[in-house]
C-alpha positions in Angstrom: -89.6 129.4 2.4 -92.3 127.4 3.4 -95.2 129.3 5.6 -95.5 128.7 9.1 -98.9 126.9 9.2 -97.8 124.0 6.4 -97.4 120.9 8.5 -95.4 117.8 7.6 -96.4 114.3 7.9 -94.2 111.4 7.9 -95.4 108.4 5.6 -96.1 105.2 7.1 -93.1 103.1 8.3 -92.4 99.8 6.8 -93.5 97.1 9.2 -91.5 93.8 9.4 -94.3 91.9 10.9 -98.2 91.6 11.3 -99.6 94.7 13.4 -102.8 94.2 15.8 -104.1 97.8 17.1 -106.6 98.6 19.3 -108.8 101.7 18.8 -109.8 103.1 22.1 -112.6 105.4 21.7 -115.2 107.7 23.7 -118.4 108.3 21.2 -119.7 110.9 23.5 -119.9 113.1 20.4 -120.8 110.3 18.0 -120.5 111.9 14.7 -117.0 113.2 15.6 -115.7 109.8 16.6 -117.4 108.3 13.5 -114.8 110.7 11.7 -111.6 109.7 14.2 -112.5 106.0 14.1 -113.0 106.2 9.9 -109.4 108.3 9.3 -107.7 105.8 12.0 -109.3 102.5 10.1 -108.1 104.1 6.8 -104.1 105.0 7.8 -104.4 101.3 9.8 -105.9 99.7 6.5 -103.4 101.4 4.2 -100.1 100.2 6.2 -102.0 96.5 6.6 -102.4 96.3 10.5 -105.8 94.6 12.0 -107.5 96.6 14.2 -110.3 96.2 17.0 -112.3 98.7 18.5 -113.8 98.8 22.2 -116.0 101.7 23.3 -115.3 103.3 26.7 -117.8 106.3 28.2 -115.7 109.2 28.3 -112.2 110.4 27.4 -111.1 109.5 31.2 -111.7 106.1 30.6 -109.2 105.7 27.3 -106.3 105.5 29.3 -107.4 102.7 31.6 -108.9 100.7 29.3 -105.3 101.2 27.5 -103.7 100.1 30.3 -106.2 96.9 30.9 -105.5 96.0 27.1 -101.6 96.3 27.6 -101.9 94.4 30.3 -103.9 91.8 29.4 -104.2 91.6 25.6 -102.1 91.1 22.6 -101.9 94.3 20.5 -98.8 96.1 19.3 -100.0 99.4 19.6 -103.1 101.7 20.9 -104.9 104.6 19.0 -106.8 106.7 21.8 -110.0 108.9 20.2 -112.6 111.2 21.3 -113.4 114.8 21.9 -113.8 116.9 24.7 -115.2 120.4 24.3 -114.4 122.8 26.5 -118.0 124.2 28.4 -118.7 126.6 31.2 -116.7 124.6 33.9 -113.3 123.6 34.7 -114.4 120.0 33.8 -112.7 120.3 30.6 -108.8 121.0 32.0 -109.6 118.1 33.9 -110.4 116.0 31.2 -107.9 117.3 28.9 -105.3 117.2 31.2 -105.7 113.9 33.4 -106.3 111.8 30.1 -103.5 112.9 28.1 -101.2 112.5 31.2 -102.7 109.1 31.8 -101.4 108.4 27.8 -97.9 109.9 28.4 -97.6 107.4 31.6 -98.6 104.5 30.0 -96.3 105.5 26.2 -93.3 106.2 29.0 -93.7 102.8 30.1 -93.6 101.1 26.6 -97.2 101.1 25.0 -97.4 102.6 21.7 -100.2 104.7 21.7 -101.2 107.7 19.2 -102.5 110.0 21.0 -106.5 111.2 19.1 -108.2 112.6 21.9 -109.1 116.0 20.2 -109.4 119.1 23.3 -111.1 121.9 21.2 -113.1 125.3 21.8 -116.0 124.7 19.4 -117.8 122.0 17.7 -116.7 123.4 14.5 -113.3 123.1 15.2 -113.5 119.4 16.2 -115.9 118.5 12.9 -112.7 120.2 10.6 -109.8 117.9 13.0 -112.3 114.7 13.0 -112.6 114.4 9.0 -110.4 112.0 7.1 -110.8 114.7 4.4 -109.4 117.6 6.2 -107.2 117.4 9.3 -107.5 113.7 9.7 -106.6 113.6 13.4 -108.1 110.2 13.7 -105.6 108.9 11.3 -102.7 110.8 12.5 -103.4 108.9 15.7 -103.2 105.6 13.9 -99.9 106.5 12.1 -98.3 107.8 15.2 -99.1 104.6 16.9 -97.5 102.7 13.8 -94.1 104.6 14.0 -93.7 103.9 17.8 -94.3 100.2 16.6 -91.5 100.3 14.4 -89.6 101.8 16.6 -90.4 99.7 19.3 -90.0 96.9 17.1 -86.5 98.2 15.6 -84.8 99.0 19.4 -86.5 96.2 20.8 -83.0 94.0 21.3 -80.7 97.0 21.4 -78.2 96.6 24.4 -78.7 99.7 26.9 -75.9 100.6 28.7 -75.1 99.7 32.3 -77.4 101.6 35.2 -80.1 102.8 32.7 -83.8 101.0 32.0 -83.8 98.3 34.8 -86.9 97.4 35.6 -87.4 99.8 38.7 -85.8 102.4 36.8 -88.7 102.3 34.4 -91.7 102.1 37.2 -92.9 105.4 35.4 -95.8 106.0 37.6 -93.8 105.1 41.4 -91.6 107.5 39.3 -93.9 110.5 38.8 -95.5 109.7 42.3 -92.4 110.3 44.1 -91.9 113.5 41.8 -95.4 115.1 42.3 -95.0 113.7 46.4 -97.6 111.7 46.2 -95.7 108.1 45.9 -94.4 106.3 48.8 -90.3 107.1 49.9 
């Protein structure tokens, strides 16, 4: 039996086309995004997608700029880094919360985004998650972002039946607006 703390990884999907990524990342710890950006750029490299990298200030800021790109640019898929370290305030549910529900959003309205925004207790346990020689979160990002490609890629003319995904069906934030109350009736 296989212990509780082994953890499986899926290999890289088999792509039937060029992939462009963007990397998305917040160097406010610099070292540790040096890490994330170097295990994303590794998995990206291996499975023979191009990849661009923009710089935003903070971990907030990843999800806009993903949505700007998505938007506006031509990239298949997104990989979202940085690290937030949880300090003496409440600043860091904040962060960890609003930025990975800002990436769910934008992934529930079609972008494929891999989600590398490490939320940790210590610096120590971000240096172990942040390099490509241990935990490699940086390039589990990547490949997660390269699976919703191919799947995006493999449903992408499927037929969905009648009622389900019309365009205001799929208005995922007027969705969770009207669900949190917020949203307009």
């Amino acid at each position: 039996m296989a212990a509780l703390t082994e953890h499986a990884t899926l290999p890289l999907p088999a792509l039937d086309a060029p992939v462009r990524l963007l990397i998305v990342v917040a160097p406010y710890y610099r070292a540790i995004a040096d890490g994330l950006i170097a295990g994303a750029r590794a998995v990206a490299d291996a499975a023979g997608a191009s990849v661009d990298l923009v710089e935003v200030p903070g971990a907030l800021e990843i999800p806009t700029a993903i949505g700007m790109a998505g938007r506006l640019a031509q990239y298949d898929g997104f990989v979202a880094l940085g690290c937030v370290i949880r300090g003496e305030t409440t600043h860091y549910e904040t962060v960890c919360n609003d930025s990975s529900r800002g990436l769910a959003l934008l992934g529930l309205q079609g972008l494929c985004i891999g989600n590398g925004i490490l939320t940790v207790e210590t610096m120590a346990q971000a240096v172990v998650r942040a390099d490509p020689a241990q935990q490699d979160k940086g390039g589990g990002a990547a490949a997660a972002a390269l699976h919703l490609i191919a799947l995006h890629r493999r449903w992408a003319g499927a037929k969905r039946p009648m009622g389900f995904g019309r365009d205001e069906d799929r208005d995922v934030l007027r969705l969770a607006g009207e669900i949190d109350g917020s949203g307009q009736a």
